[in-house]
C-alpha positions as a Markdown table, in Angstrom:
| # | Residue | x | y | z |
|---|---|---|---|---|
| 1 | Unk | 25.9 | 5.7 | 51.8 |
| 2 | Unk | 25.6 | 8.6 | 53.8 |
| 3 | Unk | 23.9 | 8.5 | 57.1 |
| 4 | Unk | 21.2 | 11.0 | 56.2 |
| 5 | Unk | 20.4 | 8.9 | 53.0 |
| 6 | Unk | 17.2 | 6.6 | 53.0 |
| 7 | Unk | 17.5 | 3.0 | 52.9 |
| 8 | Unk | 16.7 | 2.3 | 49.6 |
| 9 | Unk | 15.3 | -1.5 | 50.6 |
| 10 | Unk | 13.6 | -0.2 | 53.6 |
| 11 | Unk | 12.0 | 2.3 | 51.3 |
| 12 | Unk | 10.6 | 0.0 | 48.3 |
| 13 | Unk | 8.4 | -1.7 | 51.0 |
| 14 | Unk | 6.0 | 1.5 | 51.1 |
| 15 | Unk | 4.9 | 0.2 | 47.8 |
| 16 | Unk | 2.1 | -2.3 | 47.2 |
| 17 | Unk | 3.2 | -1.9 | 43.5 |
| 18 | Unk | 6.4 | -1.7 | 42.9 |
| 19 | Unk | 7.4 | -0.3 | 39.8 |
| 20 | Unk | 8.2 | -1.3 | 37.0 |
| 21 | Unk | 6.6 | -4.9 | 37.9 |
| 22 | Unk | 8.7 | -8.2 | 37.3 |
| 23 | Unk | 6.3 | -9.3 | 34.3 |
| 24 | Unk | 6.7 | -5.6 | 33.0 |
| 25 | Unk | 10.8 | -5.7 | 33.3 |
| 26 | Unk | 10.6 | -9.2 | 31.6 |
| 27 | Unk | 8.6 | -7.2 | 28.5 |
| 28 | Unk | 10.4 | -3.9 | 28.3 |
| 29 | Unk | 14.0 | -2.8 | 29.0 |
| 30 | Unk | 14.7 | -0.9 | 31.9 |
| 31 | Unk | 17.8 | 0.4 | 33.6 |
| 32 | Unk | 18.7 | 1.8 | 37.2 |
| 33 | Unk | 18.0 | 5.6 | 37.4 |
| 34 | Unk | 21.3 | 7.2 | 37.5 |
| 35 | Unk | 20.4 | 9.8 | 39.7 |
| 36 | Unk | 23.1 | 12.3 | 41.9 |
| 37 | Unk | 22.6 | 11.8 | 45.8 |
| 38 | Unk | 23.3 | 15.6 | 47.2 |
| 39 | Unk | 22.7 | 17.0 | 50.6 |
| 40 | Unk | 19.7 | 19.5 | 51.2 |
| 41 | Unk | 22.2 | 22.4 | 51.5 |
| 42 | Unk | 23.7 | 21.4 | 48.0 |
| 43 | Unk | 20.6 | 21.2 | 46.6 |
| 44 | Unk | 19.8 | 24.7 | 48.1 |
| 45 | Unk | 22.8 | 26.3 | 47.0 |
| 46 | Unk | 21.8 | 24.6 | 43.3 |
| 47 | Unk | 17.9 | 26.1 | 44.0 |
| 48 | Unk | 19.3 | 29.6 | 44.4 |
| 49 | Unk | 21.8 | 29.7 | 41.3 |
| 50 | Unk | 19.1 | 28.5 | 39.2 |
| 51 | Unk | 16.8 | 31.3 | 40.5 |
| 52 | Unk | 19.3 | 33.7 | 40.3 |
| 53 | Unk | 20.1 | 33.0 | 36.3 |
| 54 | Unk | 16.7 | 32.7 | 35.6 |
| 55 | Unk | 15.8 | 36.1 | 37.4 |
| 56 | Unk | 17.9 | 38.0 | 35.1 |
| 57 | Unk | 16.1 | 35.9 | 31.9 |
| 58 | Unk | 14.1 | 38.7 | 30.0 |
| 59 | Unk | 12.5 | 38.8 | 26.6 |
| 60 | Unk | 14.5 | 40.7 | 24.6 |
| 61 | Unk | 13.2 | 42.5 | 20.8 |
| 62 | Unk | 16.3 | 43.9 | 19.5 |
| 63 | Unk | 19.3 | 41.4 | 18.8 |
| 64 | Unk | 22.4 | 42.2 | 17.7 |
| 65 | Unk | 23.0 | 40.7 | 13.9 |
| 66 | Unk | 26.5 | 39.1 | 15.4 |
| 67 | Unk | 26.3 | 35.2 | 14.2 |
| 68 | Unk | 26.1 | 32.5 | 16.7 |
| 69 | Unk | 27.5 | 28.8 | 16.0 |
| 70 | Unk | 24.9 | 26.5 | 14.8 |
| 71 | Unk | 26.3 | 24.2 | 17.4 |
| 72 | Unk | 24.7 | 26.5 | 20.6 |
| 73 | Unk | 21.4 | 26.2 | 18.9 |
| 74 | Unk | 21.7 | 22.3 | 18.6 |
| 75 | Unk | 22.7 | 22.4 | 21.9 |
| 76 | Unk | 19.7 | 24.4 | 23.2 |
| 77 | Unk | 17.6 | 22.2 | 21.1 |
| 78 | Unk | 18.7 | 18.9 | 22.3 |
| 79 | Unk | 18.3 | 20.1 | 26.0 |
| 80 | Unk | 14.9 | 20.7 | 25.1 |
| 81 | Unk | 14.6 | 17.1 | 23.8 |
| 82 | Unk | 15.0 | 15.9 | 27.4 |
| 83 | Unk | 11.4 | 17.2 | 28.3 |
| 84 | Unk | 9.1 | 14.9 | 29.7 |
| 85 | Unk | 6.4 | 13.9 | 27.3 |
| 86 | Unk | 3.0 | 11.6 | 26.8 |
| 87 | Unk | 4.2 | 8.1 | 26.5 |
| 88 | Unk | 7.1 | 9.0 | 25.5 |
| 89 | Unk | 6.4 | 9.9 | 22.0 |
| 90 | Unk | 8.5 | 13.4 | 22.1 |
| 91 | Unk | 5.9 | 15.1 | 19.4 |
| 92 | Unk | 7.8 | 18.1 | 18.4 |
| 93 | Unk | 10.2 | 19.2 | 15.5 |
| 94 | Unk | 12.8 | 22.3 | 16.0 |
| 95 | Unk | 13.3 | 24.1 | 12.5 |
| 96 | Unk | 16.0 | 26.4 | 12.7 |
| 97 | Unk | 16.7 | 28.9 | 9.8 |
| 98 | Unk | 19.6 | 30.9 | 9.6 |
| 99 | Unk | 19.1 | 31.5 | 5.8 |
| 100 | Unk | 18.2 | 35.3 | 5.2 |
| 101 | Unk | 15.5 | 34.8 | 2.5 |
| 102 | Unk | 13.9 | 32.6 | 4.5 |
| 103 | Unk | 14.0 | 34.7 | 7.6 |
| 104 | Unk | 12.8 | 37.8 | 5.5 |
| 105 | Unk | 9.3 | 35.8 | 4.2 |
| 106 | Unk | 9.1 | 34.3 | 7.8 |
| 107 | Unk | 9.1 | 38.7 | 8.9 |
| 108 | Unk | 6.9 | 39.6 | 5.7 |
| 109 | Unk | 4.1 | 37.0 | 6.9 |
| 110 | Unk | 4.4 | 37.7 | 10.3 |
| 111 | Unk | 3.8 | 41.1 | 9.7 |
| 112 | Unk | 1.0 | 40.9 | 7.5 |
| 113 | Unk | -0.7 | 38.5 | 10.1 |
| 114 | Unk | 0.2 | 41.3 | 12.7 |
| 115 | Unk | -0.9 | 44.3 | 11.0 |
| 116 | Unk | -4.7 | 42.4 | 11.3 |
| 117 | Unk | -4.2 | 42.1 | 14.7 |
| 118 | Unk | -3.3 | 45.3 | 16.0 |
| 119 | Unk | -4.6 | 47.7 | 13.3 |
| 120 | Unk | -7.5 | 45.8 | 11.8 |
| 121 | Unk | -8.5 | 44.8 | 15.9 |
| 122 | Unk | -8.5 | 40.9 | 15.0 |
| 123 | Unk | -6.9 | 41.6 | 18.7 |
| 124 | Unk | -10.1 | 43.2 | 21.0 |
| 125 | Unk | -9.3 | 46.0 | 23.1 |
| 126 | Unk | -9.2 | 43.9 | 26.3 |
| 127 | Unk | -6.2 | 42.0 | 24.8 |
| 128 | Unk | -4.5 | 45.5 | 23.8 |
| 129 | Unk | -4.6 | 46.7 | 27.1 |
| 130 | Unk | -2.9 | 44.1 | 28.4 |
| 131 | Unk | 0.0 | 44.7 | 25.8 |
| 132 | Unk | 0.3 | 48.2 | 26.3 |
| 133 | Unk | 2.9 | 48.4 | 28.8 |
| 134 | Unk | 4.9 | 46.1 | 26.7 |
| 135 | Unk | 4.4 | 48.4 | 23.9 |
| 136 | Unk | 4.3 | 45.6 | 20.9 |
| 137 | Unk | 3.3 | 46.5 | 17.4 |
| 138 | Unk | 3.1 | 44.9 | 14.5 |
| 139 | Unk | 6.2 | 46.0 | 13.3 |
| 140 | Unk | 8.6 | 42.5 | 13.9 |
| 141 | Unk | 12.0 | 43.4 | 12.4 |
| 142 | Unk | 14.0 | 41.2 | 15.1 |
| 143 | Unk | 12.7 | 38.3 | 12.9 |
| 144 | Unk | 15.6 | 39.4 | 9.9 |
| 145 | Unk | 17.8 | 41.1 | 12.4 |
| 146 | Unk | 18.1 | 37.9 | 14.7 |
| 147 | Unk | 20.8 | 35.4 | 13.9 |
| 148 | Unk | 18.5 | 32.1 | 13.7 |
| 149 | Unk | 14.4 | 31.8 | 14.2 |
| 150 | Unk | 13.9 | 28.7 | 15.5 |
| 151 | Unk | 10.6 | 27.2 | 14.9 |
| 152 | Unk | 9.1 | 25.1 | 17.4 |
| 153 | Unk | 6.1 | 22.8 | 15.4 |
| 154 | Unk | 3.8 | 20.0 | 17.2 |
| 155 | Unk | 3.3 | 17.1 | 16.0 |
| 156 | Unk | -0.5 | 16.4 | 16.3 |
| 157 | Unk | -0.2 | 12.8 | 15.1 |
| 158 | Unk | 2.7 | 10.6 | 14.0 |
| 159 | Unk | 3.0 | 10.3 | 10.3 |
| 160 | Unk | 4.9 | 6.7 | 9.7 |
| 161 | Unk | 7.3 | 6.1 | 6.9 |
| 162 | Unk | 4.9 | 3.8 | 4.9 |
| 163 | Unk | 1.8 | 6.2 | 5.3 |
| 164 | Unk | 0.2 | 4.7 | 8.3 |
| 165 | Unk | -0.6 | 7.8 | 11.5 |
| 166 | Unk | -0.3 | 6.9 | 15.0 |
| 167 | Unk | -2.2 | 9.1 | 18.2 |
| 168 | Unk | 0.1 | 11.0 | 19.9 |
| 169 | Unk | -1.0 | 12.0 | 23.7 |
| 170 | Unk | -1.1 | 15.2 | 25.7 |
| 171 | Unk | 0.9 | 17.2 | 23.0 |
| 172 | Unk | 0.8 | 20.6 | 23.8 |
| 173 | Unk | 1.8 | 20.0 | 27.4 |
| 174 | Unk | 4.9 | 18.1 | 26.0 |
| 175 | Unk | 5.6 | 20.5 | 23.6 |
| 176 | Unk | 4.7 | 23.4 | 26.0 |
| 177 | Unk | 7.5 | 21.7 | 28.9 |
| 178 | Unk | 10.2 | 21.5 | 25.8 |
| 179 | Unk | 9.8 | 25.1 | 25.0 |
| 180 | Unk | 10.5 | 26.1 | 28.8 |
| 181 | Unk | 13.5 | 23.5 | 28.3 |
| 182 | Unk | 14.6 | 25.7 | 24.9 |
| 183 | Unk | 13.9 | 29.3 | 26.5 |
| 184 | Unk | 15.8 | 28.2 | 30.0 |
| 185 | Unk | 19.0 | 26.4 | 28.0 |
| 186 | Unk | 19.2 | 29.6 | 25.8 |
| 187 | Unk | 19.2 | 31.7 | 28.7 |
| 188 | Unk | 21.9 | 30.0 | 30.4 |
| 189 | Unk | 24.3 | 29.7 | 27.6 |
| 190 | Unk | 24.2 | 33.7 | 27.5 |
| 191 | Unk | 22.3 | 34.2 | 24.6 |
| 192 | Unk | 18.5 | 35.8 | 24.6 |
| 193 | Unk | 15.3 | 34.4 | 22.9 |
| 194 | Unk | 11.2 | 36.0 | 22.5 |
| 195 | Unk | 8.7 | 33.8 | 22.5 |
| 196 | Unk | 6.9 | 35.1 | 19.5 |
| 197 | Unk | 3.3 | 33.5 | 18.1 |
| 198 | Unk | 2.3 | 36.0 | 15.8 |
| 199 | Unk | -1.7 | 34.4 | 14.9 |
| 200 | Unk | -2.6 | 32.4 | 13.4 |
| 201 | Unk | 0.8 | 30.7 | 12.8 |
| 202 | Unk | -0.3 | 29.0 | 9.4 |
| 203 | Unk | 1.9 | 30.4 | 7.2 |
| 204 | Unk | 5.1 | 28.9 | 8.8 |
| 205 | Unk | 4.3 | 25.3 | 8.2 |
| 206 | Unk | 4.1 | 26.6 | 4.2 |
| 207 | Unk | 7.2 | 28.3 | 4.3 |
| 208 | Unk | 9.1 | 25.7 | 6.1 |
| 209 | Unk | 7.5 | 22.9 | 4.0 |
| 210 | Unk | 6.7 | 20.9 | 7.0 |
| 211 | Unk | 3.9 | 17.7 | 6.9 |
| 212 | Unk | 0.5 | 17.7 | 7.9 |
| 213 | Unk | 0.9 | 16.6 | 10.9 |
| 214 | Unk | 3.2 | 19.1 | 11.9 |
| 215 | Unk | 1.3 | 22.5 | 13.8 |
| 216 | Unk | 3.2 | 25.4 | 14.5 |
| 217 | Unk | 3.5 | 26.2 | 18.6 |
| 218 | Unk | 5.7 | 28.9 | 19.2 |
| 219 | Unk | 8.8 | 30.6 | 17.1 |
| 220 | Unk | 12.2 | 32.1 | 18.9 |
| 221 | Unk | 14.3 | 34.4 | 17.2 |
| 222 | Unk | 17.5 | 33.7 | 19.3 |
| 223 | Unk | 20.8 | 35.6 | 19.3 |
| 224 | Unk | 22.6 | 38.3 | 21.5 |
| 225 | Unk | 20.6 | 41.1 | 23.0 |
| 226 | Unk | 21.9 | 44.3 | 21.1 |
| 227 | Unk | 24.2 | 46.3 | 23.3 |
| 228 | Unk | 22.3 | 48.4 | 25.5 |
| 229 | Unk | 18.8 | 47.1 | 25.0 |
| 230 | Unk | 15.7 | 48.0 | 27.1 |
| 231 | Unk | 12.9 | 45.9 | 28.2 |
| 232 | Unk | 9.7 | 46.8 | 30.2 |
| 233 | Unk | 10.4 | 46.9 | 34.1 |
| 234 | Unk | 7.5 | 44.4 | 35.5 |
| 235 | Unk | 7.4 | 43.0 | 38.8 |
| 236 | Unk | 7.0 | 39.3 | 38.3 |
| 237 | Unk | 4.1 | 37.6 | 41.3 |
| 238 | Unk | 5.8 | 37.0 | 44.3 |
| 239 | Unk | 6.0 | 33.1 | 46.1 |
| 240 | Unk | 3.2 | 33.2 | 47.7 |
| 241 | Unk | 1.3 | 34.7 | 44.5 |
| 242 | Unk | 2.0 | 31.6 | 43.1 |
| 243 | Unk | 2.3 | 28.8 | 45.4 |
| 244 | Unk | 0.2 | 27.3 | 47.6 |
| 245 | Unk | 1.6 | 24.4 | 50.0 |
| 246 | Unk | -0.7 | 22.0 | 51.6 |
| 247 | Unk | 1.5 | 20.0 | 53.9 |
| 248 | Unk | -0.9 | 18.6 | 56.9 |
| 249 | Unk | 0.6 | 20.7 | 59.1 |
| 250 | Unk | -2.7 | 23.0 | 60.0 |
C-alpha cells in the first residue's frame, strides 16, 4: 500500500455503524468494492481529460445519414445502465429504432405535437424567448435523417410477469442520471446525440408499443454530426456560477 493511502482498519473505526452490518451480510450478498487506488495528480490528470471531452460535447441537429453499428448504441446504452438508482430497481427501458417507417411516424408525431407548440403558442412567449438564440422550430427532420432514435421510457411502476405491480422509487432522478450516462458515453465514442422532448411525449409509447407502466422521458436521435455543422456559440456558467464549497475553512 502506498504511504499516502489511508489505513483502511484505522479508517472503519470512524464508524459507529459500519456498513453493511454483520446481520445484514448474513441476509444479503455482498462483495469487496473493487475500487482503483490512484494518486491525487492521476486523478487530476483524469479530471481534466474528462472536462476537456466533455467541453467539446454539443447538441448537434443535423446528422449525417452514414449508419452506425447497432453494437456502439448497445454500448452507450449499457453504460447508461450503470447509473445509480432508487433501491436499485434500474426503472428505465432504451428503445432504439433504426427502422425508417418507424422513424418517419416517430418525425410525423413529433412534428404535429411541435407545430402546437410553436405556432399554435401551446409554448408562451416567455418560453420562446428563451429558445430564440437556439433558433428551434417545429420543423424536426433530424428524427428520419439520424441513423437510430433512441427512446429513453420510465418505468413509473414495475409491471411483474404474472400481473402483480411493484412501487418503484425516485424514478425520474434515476432515469434523469442514466440519460447524463447515455449523452456522456455517446459523446465519448465520437458520435453526437440531442436531447429532444417534443410535448407531450404520448405518442411514443403508442408507436413503440410499450406497457403502461412505461412513460416516455427523453428521445436521442444519435449518429455523426453532418460535416461542417453549426451550433449556437453559448457561453456555458463559469465554476463559481455553479459551485458553491463550504469547507469550514471561514
Amino acid at each position: 500500500m502506498p504511504d499516502d493511502q489511508p489505513d483502511a482498519e484505522s479508517d472503519e473505526s470512524l464508524y459507529r455503524h459500519p456498513y453493511p452490518s454483520p446481520d445484514l451480510a448474513d441476509r444479503h450478498p455482498f462483495v469487496e468494492h473493487d475500487h482503483e487506488v490512484v494518486d491525487d495528480a492521476e486523478m487530476r490528470r483524469r479530471a481534466e481529460a474528462f472536462r476537456a471531452t466533455s467541453e467539446r460535447r454539443r447538441s448537434v441537429r443535423m446528422f449525417s445519414p452514414d449508419p452506425v453499428p447497432r453494437a456502439l448504441v448497445e454500448a452507450a446504452v449499457a453504460a447508461a445502465s450503470t447509473a445509480p438508482s432508487g433501491a436499485h430497481k434500474q426503472p428505465w427501458t432504451f428503445v432504439a429504432v433504426a427502422d425508417p417507417d418507424v422513424k418517419a411516424r416517430i418525425r410525423e408525431a413529433a412534428e404535429a405535437e411541435e407545430r402546437t407548440n410553436y405556432l399554435d403558442n401551446r409554448m408562451n412567449a416567455e418560453w420562446q424567448e428563451a429558445l430564440a438564440p437556439l433558433g428551434t422550430d417545429h420543423h424536426k427532420e433530424f428524427l428520419d435523417v439520424a441513423p437510430w432514435l433512441v427512446v429513453l421510457f420510465e418505468q413509473r411502476y414495475e409491471l411483474r410477469d404474472d400481473g402483480s405491480t411493484r412501487k418503484n422509487y425516485y424514478v425520474k432522478e434515476s432515469v434523469g442520471i442514466a440519460a447524463g450516462l447515455f449523452v456522456a458515453a455517446v459523446h465519448d465514442m465520437g458520435l453526437a446525440t440531442l436531447p429532444h422532448t417534443p410535448s407531450p411525449m404520448a405518442f411514443l409509447r403508442t408507436i413503440l408499443g410499450r406497457p403502461e407502466n412505461e412513460r416516455p422521458f427523453v428521445m436521442f436521435p444519435v449518429g455523426r454530426p453532418l460535416p461542417g455543422v453549426r451550433v449556437p456559440d453559448l457561453r456555458r456558467k463559469a465554476l463559481d456560477e455553479v459551485l458553491v464549497v463550504l469547507d469550514g475553512m471561514g
